[in-house]
N, C-alpha and C positions, 0 to 999 in steps of 0.2 A: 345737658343732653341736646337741646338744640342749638349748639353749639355744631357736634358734632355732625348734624342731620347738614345742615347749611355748608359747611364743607361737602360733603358728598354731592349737595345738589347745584353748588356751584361748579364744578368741574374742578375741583383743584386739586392736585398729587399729595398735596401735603399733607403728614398724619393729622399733625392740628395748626392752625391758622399763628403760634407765636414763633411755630419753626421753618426757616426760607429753606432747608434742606429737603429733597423729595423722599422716599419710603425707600426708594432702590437709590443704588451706587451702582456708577458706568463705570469701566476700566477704561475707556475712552477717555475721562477727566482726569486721569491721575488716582483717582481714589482705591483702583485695584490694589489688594494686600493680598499674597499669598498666604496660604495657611500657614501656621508657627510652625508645624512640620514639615511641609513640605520638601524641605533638604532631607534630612532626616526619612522619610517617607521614599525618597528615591532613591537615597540609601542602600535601603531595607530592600528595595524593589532590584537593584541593582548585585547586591549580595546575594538575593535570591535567584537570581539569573545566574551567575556566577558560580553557586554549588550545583542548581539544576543541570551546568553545563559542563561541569566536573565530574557527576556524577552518571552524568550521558558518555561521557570520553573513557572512565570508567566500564561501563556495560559494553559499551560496543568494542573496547580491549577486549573483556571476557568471552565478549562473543567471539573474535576472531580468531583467540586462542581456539576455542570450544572447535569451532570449524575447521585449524589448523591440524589438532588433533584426528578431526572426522575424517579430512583430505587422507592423513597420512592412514588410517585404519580403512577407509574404504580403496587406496591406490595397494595395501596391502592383501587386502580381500580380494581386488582384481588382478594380484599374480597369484594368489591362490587359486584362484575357478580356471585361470590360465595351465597352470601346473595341470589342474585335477581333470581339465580337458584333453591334455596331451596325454594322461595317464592311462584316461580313457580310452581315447585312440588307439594306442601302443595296444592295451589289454582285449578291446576288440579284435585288434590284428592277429595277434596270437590266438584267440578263439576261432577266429576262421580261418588261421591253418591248423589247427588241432583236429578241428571238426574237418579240412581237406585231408588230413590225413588219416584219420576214423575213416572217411569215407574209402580211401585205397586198401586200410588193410581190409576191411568188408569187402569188398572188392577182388583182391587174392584170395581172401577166406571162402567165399562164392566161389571165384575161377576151380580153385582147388579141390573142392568137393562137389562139384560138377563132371 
């Protein structure tokens, strides 16, 4: 045990005094090792990007369908209120000569029994 105390209060890195290795490895000397998966791991990483982005090419087909269908049901809807505008019109028009001509025969029916 004072052994171990005398390493610490001399300053030196080493775990203990029979190994000239320090506690940490620099990848700066060569001693960096990637993890044993790491191929493997970006893989994984890589195949998962890959269906996320499948899957996105997917959804926003669906969507565009969905919208294509919308376009054509809402440009449908808009010659309907078109139609049903003009229909409207037309059927006011005839209402207000129906009602100028109510107005005339009242008008002779007055002159006449006058």
């Amino acid at each position: 045990m004072k052994r171990a105390n005398s390493n610490l209060s001399s300053g030196n890195n080493n775990v203990s005094s029979s190994s000239s290795k320090p506690w940490f490895s620099s990848y700066q000397s060569g001693g960096y090792q990637p993890p044993v998966h790491y191929a493997s791991d970006q893989t994984h990483t890589l195949q998962d990007t890959a269906k996320t982005y499948y899957q996105t090419d997917e959804t926003a087909n669906n969507v565009l369908q969905k919208m294509t269908i919308q376009r054509s049901q809402l440009q449908s809807a808009h010659g309907s209120v078109h139609e049903m505008q003009q229909a409207t019109a037309a059927a006011r028009r005839q209402i207000e000569e129906l009602q100028r001509k109510n107005r005339q025969k009242k008008q002779r029916l007055r002159s006449l029994l006058s």
